[in-house]
Every structure is written in structure tokens, then in C-alpha cells.
C-alpha positions as CSV (number, residue, x, y, z in Angstrom):
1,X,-9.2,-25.4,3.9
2,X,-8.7,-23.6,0.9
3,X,-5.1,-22.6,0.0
4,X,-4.6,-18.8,-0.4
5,X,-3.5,-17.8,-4.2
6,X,-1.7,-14.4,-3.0
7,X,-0.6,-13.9,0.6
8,X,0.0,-9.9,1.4
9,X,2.2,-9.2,4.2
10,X,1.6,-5.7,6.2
11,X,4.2,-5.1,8.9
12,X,2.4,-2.5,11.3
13,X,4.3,-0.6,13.8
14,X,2.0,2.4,15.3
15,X,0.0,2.4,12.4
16,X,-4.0,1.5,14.1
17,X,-5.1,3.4,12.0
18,X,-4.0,3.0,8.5
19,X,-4.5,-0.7,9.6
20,X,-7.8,-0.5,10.3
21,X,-8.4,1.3,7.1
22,X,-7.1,-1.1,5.1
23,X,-8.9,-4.2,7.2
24,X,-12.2,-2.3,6.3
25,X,-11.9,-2.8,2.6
26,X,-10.2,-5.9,2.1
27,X,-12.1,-8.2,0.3
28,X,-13.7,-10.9,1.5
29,X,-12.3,-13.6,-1.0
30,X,-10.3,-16.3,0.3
31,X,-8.4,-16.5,-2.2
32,X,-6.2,-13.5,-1.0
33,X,-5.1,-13.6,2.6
34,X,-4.3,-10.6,4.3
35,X,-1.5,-11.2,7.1
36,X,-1.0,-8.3,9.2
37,X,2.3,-8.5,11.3
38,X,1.4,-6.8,14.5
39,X,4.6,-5.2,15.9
40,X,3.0,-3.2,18.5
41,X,1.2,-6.7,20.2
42,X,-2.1,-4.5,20.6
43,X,-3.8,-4.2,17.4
44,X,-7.4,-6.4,17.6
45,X,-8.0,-5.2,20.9
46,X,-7.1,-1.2,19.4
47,X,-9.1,-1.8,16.7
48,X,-11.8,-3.1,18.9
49,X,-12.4,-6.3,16.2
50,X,-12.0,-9.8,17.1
51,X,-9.5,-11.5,14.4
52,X,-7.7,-14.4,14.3
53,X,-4.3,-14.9,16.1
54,X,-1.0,-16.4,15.0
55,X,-2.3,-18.9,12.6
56,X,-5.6,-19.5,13.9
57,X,-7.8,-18.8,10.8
58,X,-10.7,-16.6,10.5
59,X,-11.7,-15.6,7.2
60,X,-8.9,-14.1,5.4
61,X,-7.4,-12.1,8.0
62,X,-4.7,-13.3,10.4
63,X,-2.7,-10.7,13.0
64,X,0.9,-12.4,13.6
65,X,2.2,-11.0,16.9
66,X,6.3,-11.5,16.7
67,X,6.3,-10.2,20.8
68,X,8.9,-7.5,19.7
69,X,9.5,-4.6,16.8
70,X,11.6,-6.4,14.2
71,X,11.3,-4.0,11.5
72,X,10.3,-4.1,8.2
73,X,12.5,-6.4,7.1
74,X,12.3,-8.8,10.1
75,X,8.7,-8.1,10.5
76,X,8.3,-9.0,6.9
77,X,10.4,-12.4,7.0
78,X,7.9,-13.3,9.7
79,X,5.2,-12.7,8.0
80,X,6.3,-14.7,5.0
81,X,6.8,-17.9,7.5
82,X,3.3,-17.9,8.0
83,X,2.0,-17.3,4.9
84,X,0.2,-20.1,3.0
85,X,0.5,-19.0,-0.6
86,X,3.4,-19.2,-3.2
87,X,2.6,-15.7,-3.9
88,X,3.8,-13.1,-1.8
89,X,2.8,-9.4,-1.6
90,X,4.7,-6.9,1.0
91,X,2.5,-4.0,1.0
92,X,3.0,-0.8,3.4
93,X,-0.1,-0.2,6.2
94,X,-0.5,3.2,4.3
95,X,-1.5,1.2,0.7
96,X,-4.7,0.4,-0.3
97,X,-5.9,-2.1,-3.6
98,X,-7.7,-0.7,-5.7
99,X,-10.7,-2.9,-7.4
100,X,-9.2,-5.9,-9.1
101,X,-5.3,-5.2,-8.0
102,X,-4.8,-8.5,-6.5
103,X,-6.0,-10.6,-8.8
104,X,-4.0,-8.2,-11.4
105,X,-0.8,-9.7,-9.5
106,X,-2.0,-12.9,-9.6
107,X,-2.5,-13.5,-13.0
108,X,0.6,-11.5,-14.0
109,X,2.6,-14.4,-12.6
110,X,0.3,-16.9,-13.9
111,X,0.7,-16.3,-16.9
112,X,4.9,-15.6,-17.0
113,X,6.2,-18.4,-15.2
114,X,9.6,-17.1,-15.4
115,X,9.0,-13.9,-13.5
116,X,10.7,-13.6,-10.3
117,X,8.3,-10.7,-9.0
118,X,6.0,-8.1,-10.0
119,X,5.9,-4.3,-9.5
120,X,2.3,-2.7,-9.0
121,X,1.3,1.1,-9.7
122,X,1.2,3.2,-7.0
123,X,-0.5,6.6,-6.9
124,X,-1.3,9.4,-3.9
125,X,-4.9,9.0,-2.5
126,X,-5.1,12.6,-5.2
127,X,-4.2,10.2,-8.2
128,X,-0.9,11.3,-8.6
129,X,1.9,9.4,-9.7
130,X,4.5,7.9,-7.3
131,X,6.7,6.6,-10.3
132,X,9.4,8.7,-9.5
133,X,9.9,8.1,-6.0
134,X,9.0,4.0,-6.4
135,X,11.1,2.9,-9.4
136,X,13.8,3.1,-9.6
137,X,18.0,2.1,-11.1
138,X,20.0,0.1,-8.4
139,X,21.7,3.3,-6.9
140,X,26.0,3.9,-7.8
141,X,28.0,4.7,-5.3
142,X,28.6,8.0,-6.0
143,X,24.5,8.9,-6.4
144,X,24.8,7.5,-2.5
145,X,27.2,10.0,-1.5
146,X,24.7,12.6,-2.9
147,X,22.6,12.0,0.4
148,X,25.8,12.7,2.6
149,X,25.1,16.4,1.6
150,X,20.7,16.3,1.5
151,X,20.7,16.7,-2.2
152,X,18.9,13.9,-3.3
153,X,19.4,12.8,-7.1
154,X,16.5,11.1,-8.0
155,X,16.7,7.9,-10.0
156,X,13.2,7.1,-11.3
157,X,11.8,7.6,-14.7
158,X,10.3,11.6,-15.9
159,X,7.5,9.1,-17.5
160,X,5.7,5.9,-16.4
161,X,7.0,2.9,-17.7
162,X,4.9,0.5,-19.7
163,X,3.8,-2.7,-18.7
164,X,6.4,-5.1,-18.8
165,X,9.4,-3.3,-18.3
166,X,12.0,-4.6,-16.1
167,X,12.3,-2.4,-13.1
168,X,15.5,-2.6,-11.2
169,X,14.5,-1.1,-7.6
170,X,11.0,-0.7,-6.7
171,X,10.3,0.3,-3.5
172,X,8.4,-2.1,-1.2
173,X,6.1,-0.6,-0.6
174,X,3.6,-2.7,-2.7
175,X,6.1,-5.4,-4.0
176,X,4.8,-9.1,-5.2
177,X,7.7,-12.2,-5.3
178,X,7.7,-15.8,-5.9
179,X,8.1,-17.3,-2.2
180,X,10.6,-19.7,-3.9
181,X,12.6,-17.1,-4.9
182,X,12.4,-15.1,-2.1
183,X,13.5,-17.6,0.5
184,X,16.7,-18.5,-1.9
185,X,18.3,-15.5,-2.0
186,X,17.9,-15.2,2.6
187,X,14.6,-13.0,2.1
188,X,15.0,-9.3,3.9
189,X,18.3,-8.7,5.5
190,X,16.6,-7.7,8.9
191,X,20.2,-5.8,9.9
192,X,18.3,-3.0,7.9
193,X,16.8,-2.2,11.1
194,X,14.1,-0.4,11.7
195,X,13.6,0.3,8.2
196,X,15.3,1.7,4.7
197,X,17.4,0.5,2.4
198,X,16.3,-2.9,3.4
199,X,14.3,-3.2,-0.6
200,X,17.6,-1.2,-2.2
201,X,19.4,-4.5,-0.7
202,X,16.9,-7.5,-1.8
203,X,16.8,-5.7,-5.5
204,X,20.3,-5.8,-5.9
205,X,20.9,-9.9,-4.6
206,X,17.8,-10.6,-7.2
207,X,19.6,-8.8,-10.0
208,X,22.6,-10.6,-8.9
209,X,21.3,-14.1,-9.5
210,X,19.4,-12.6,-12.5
211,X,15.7,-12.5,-11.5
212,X,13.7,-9.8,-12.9
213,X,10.8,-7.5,-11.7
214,X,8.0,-6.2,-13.9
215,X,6.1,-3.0,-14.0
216,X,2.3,-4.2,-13.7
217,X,0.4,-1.0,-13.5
218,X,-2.8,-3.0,-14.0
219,X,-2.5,-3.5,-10.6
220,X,-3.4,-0.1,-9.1
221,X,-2.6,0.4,-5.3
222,X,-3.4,4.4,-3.3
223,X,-0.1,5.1,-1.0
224,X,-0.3,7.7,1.7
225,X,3.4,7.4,1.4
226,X,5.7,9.2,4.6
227,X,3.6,7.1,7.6
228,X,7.0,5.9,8.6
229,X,8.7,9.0,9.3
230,X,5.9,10.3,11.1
231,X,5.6,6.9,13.8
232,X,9.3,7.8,14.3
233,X,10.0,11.0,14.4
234,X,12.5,13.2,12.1
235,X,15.5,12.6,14.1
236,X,15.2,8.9,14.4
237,X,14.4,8.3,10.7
238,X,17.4,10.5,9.4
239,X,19.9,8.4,11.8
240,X,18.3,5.1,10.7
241,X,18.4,5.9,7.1
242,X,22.0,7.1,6.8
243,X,23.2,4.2,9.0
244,X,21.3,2.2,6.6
245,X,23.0,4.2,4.0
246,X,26.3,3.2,5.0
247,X,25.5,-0.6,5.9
248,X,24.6,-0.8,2.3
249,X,27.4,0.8,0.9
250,X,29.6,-1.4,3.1
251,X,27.6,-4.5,2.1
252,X,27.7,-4.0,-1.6
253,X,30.6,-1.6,-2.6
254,X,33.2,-1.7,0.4
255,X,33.9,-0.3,3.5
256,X,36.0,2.7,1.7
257,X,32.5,3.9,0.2
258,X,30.8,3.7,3.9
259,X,34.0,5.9,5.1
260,X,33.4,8.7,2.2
261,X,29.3,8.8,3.1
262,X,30.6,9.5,6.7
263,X,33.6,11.7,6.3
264,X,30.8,13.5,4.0
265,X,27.6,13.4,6.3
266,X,29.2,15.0,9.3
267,X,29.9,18.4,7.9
268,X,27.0,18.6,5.6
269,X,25.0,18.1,8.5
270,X,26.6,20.9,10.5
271,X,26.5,23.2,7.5
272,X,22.9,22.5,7.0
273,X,22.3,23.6,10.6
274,X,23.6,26.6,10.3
275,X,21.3,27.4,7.4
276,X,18.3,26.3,9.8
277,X,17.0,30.2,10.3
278,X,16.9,30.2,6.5
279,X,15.1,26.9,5.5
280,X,13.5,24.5,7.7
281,X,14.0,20.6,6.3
282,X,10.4,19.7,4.8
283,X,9.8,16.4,6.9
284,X,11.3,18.3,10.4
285,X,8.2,19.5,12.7
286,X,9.8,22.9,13.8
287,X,13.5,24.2,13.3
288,X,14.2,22.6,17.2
289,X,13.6,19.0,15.9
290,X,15.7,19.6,12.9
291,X,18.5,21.0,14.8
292,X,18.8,17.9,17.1
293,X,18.5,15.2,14.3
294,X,21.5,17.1,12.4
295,X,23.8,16.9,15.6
296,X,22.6,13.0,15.7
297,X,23.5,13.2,11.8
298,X,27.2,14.6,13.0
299,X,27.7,12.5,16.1
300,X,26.8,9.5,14.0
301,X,29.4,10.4,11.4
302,X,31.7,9.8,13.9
303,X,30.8,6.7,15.7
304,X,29.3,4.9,12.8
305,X,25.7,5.2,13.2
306,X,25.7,2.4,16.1
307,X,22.0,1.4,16.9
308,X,20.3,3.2,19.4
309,X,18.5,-0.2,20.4
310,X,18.9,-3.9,20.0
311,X,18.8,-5.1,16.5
312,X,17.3,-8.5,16.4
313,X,20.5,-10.6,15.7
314,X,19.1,-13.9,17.1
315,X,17.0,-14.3,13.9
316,X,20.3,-15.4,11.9
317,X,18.6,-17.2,9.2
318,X,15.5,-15.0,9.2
319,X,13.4,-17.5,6.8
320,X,14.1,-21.0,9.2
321,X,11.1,-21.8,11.0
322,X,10.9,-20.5,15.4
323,X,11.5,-22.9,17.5
């Protein structure tokens, strides 16, 4: 059997049909396996295709059925337990490759051994640039605190980086590590739970044990970008991103930061509903649905954003093999 030279990891959660998309026009090379982490249970039969299940090779496509949602981050660790490569790729449902993208990412760490992981392109299905959104500096506190009050500062670069250049933060939504590297700093902290902040986390433990990340914009991936917000809803993605928010302030610059975001994020959030007959927020479906995710906003403030469901917990160490 031949060993896989890059193993890309897609963590689907009502997403059949960004899936089945991207199934379509995979290529058929063995040498790059694509590992789809199905987190609905559902997706071959939805997609009415047989494909292989839960290790059970057939071609270069494997669906990995974890029995529950465990997020990105959870659903990504268990994706990288069954991957066969030393090369791993996490890669949003919503992203496609473009022609010779994965073997772009191949040979970038080929041939510079000491990279710990390597950033591709990503452009809109239009052709434009995503560089602003994707890379990104490791956030400051303060920047953080920005978000208490929906002002957003930004971060990434006015003008695309060159190949080579470090990149502090990328998002992962097309992200390529070393598997060595990524299983010794505890891959994905899956508390990040459903999803966000979860890559803002991972950057800054690589950066603290000094791995680096290249720009490799030879390796050119399309991103619908904003297919997460829509499978959850407005409300539920603005209370898991600012509990998120404050887990990682807490994590990585103390719990008197995670107090300021909240002190901060309750009456922002009440001021920005009473400007709701003015402006409408751009990702809310009508003024009713924005209105009720700001009182979640407020009401988490005050209890401290506790989950609305189970976080998965029981995987402690999220990179030891199930039992």
C-alpha cells in the first residue's frame, strides 16, 4: 500500500455540499489522501457515493465518522490520528486546490527541512485576495478588547507577502504542519469548542517553542470563506467566538484580560442594540436575529460564556490513540 506524501484533513459539520464539491475535484493521485472527518455521521449516504469508512481504504478518500460534533479542533485531532502521512494539511470544506497546490506544499517542505509548517494562498472563488483576513500578527491584548465593542482592528498585511515570509497567525483554513511537530506541542486545543480561536491558540504555542510558518502562495487554494457562520447561525457563532475570545485571553494573558473583554462586551452589546433600527450587523439575517444574539452577547458577559452544550472533555490528550 502506498504511503500518502500529504494527508489533508476536512472537518465537515453541515457542509454536504461544499463536501461534495470538493470530493468531485480531488485528484485521483494517491499520493495525496483526502480524509474527510464526517461530524454529521451521514455524509456517503447524503452524497449518495459509496467511500471508504474509518480506515478502510478506497482510493484516496476516507470519511472518519468520530459518532459526535467535536469541532474543528477536536474534529481535526481526529483526523490527524488517522492520517498516514508526515504531512498534514487542515483545509476548511469551503476550500478548493487549485492545479498543482498540493504538490506545491509538498515540495515546499521537501525542500526546507527546518520548516515547521507552510501557509498557502487563499483567494474568493472571484480571485480576490483573502490576505488580510488570513494572515495575520499573533493578536495583543488590547487589539482583543477591540472585539468587546464590534470594531474589529485588522491585523493582516495592506499587501501580499512574498514567498517565504514568516507568518505569525494564518488562519486554518488551508494550513500545512509537520505531524511531528504538531503532535509535540498537544495539537488543537479542542476546548475551543465548536470553533474560533482554536488556530490564534496553536500559532502562538508554535511561536512559543520557535517553529515558523511560511507564506507559500504557489500553492493557490479558492475559499468561499463564512460557511461556518451560516451552519450555525449568527447568534451561536457570536457567543462561541467571544467565549473563545475570553478562553484565549485567559489562556495566554491572564484572567484579568478575560475580565476586561467581559466587563467590555456586555454594554457594547446593549449599545449596539439599540442602534439596530439604524444598522443591521452584516452577517445577522434580519434585525430579530441580531437582537437576540446581542442579549446572548450581554447575558454571557455575565455568566462567562458557559457552553450551551457538552464540550468534549473526555478527549484529554486529544493526539493518544481511542481506545
Amino acid at each position: 500500500m502506498t504511503t500518502p506524501e500529504l494527508s489533508t484533513i476536512v472537518v465537515a459539520w453541515r457542509a454536504a455540499d461544499d463536501v461534495a464539491e470538493l470530493v468531485a475535484g480531488w485528484p485521483d493521485d494517491r499520493r495525496f489522501e483526502l480524509l474527510v472527518v464526517d461530524q454529521d455521521g451521514d455524509l456517503p449516504e447524503r452524497l449518495g457515493r459509496s467511500f471508504a469508512r474509518d480506515g478502510a481504504l478506497a482510493g484516496n478518500i476516507r470519511f472518519l465518522s468520530p459518532g459526535r460534533n467535536l469541532g474543528f479542533a477536536g474534529g481535526s485531532n481526529f483526523g490527524a490520528r488517522a492520517a498516514r502521512s508526515e504531512l498534514l494539511l487542515f483545509l476548511n470544506p469551503d476550500a478548493r486546490p487549485t492545479g498543482g497546490a498540493l504538490a506545491a506544499v509538498r515540495l515546499a517542505f521537501e525542500s526546507s527541512p527546518r520548516v515547521a509548517g507552510v501557509v498557502p494562498r487563499l483567494v474568493g472563488f472571484d480571485g480576490s485576495s483573502q490576505a488580510g483576513w488570513q494572515l495575520r500578527r499573533l493578536p495583543t491584548p488590547l487589539a482583543l478588547l477591540a472585539h468587546a465593542l464590534f470594531w474589529n482592528p485588522g491585523g493582516g498585511p495592506a499587501v501580499e507577502p512574498s514567498a517565504g515570509t514568516p507568518i505569525e497567525q494564518p488562519a486554518a483554513a488551508a494550513l500545512a504542519l509537520r505531524r511531528s511537530i504538531f503532535d509535540a506541542v498537544g495539537g488543537f486545543d479542542d476546548a475551543f469548542f465548536p470553533a474560533w480561536f482554536e488556530d490564534v491558540d496553536l500559532a502562538r504555542r508554535l511561536a512559543a517553542r520557535g517553529h515558523q510558518l511560511i507564506y507559500l502562495p504557489a500553492a493557490l487554494f479558492r475559499h468561499r470563506q463564512g460557511s461556518s457562520v451560516g451552519a450555525l447561525g449568527y447568534g451561536a457563532f457570536l457567543t462561541a467566538y467571544d467565549r473563545n475570545l475570553c478562553r484565549y485571553l485567559d489562556k495566554h494573558h491572564g484572567h484579568g484580560w478575560a475580565l476586561a473583554f467581559r466587563a467590555l462586551a456586555g454594554p457594547a452589546a446593549l449599545g449596539r442594540l439599540l442602534l439596530l433600527p439604524l444598522r443591521r450587523p452584516a452577517r445577522a439575517a434580519s434585525r430579530g436575529q441580531a437582537a437576540q444574539a446581542l442579549l446572548q452577547v450581554a447575558a454571557g458577559s455575565l455568566s462567562g460564556w458557559a457552553p450551551s452544550a457538552p464540550e468534549p472533555k473526555e478527549l484529554h490528550n486529544p493526539l493518544e490513540p481511542s481506545a
